[in-house]
C-alpha positions as CSV (number, residue, x, y, z in Angstrom):
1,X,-24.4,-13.4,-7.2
2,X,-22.1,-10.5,-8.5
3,X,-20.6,-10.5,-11.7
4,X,-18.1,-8.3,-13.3
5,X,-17.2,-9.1,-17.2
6,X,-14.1,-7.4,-18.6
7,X,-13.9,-6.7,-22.4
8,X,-11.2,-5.0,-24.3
9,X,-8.1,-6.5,-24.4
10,X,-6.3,-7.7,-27.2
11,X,-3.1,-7.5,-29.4
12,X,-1.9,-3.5,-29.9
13,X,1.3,-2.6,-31.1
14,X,3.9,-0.4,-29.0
15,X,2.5,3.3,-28.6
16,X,-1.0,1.8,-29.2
17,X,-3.9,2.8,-27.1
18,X,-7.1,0.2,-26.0
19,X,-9.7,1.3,-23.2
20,X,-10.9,-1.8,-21.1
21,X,-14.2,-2.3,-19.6
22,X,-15.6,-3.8,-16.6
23,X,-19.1,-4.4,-16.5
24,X,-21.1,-5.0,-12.8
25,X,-24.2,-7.2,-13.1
26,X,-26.3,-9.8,-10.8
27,X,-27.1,-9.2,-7.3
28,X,-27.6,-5.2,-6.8
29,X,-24.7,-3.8,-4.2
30,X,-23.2,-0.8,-3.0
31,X,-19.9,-0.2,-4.7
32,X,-17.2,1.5,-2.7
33,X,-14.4,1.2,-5.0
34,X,-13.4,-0.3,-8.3
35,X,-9.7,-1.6,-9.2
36,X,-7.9,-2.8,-12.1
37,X,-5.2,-5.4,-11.7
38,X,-2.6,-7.7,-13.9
39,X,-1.0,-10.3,-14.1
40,X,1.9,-10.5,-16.5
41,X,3.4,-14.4,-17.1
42,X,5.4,-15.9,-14.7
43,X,4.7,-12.6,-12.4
44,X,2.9,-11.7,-9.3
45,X,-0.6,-9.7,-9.3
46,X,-0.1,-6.1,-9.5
47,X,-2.4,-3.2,-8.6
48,X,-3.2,-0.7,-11.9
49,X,-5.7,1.7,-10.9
50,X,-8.3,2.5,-8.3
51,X,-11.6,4.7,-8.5
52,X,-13.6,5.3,-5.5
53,X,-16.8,5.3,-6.5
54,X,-18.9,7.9,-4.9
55,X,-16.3,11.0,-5.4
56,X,-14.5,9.5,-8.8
57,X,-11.0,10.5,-6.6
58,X,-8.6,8.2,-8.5
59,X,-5.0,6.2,-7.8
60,X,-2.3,5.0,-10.4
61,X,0.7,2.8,-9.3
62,X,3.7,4.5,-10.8
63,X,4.6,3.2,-14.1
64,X,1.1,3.9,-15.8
65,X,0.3,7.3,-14.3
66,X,0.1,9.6,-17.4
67,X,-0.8,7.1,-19.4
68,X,-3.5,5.1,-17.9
69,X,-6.9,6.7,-17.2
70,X,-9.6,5.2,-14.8
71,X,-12.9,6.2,-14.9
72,X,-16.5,5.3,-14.4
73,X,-20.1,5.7,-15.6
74,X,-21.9,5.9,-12.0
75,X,-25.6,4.8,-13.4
76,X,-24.4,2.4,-15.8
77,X,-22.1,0.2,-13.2
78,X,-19.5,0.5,-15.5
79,X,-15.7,1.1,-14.9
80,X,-13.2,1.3,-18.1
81,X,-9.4,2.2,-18.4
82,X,-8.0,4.3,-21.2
83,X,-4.6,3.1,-21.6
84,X,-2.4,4.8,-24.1
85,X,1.4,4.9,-25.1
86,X,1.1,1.2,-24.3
87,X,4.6,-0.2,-23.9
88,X,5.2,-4.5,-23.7
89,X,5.7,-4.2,-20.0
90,X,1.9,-3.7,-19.9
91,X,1.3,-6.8,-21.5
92,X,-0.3,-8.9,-19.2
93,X,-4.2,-10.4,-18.4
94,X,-6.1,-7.2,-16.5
95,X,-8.8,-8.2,-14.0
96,X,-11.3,-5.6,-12.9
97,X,-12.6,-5.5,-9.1
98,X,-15.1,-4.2,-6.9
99,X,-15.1,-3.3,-3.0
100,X,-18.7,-3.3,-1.5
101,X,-17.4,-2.7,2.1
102,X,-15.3,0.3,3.7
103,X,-11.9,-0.5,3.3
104,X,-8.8,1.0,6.1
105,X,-6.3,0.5,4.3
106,X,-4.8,1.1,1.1
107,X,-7.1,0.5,-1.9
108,X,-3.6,-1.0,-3.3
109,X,-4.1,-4.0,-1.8
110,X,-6.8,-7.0,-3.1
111,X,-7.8,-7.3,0.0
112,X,-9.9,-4.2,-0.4
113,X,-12.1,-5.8,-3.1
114,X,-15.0,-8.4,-3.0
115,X,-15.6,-9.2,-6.4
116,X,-13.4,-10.1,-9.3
117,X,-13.8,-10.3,-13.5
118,X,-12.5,-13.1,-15.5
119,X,-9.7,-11.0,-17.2
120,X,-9.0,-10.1,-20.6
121,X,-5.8,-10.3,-22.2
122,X,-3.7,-7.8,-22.8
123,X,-1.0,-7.7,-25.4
124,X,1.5,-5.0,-26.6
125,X,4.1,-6.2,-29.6
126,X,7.2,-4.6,-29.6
């Protein structure tokens, strides 16, 4: 059994900054990739950021690139997101994932991940 625990989130006001972590525990495997994801109320699941594991090469959807930044400590199974300027469009509950198989399409998509966090909640106040 794999788990991943997210930690992190909470209240911040507008222009605030919070870094999220995702912890990978359980049942040793072979991580490919590692995703962020949220879920604002009343709105679909949207792709954040991606980090491929082995070469740290990263991916931002649009509206957080400059302001979000993925990383991850390789030995420690550990993925975070730095997320400054937050605005209250990036309120929402973030869930952390992670791929263990080769993926041929885009690492956009859930699809390419095998695990999932709990989520942690995520508020900006305007």
């Amino acid at each position: 059994q794999v788990q991943l625990v997210e930690s992190g989130g909470r209240l911040v006001q507008t222009g605030g900054s919070l870094r999220l972590s995702c912890a990978a525990s359980g049942r040793p495997f072979s991580t490919v990739a590692m995703g962020w994801f949220r879920q604002a109320p009343g709105k679909e699941q949207e792709f954040v950021a991606t980090i491929l594991w082995s070469s740290g090469d990263t991916d931002y959807t649009d509206s957080v690139k400059g302001r979000f930044t993925i990383s991850r400590d390789y030995f420690k199974h550990t993925m975070y997101l730095q997320m400054n300027s937050l605005k209250p469009e990036d309120t929402a509950v973030y869930y952390c994932a992670a791929g263990a198989h080769r993926h041929s399409g885009s690492y956009y998509n859930t699809d390419a991940y095998d695990f999932w966090g709990q989520g942690t909640q995520v508020t900006v106040s305007s």
